[in-house]
C-alpha positions in Angstrom: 158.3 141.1 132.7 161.6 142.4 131.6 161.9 143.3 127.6 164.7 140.2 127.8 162.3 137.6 129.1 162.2 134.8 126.3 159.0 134.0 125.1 158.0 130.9 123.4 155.3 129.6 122.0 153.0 127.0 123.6 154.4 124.1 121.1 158.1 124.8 121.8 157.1 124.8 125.4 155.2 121.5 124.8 158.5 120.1 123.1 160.4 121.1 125.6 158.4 119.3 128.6 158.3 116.5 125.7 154.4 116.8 126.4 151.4 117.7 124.5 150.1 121.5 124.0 146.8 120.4 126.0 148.5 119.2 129.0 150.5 123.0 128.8 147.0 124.4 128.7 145.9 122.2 131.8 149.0 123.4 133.4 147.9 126.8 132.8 144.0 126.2 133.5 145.5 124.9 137.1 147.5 127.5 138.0 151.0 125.9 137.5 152.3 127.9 134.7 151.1 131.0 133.2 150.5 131.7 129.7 150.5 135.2 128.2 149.1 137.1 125.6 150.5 138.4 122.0 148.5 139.8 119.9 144.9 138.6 119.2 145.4 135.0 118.5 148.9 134.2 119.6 149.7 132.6 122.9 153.1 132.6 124.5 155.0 131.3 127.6 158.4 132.5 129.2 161.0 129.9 129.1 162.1 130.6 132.6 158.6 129.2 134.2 159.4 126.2 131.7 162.4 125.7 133.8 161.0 126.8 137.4 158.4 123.8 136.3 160.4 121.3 135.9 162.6 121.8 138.8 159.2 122.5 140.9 157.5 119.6 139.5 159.3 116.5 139.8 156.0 114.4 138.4 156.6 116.1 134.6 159.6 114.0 133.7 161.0 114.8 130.2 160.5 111.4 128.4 162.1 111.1 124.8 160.2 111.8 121.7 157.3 109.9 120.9 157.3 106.9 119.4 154.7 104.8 118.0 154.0 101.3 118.9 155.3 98.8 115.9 153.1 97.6 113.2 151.4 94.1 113.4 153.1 92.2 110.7 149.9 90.9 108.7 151.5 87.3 107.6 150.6 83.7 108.6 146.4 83.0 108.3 145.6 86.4 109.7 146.6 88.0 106.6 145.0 85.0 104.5 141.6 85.2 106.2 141.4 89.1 105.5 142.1 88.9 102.2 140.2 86.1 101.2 136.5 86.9 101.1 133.9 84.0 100.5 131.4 85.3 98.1 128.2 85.2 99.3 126.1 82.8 97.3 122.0 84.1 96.7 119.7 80.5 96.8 
């Protein structure tokens, strides 16, 4: 590894692939990318096999960020019948 090789970390890599950090570590734990060491706790992976990866790889398609699903609207009965508790009643 040449002192010029970009390193990034396992989120920016992530971000890139617009994945999640455990599917990078799968990746890894299968052989398809490599991660390497810096320090004691810090995990990094060049840039370049982010790029060889996708190019390699044509099932990891880069999808847009994430986006959550809408909200239920809570009006009609629904939102009547949850807020309106019957009390229970001791005989």
């Amino acid at each position: 590894m040449s002192p010029t090789t970009e390193l990034i970390t396992v989120k920016e890599a992530a971000r890139r692939l617009a994945i999640c950090r455990t599917t990078i570590y799968r990746l890894a734990w299968s052989g398809r990318l490599k991660l390497y060491r810096v320090g004691e706790r810090s995990t990094r992976v060049r840039a370049a096999d982010i790029e060889t990866l996708l190019a390699e790889a044509p099932e990891i398609q880069l999808r847009g960020p994430y986006e959550p699903p809408p909200r239920r609207s809570q009006t009609g009965t629904d939102a009547a019948a949850k807020t309106a508790r019957t009390p229970k009643t001791s005989t």
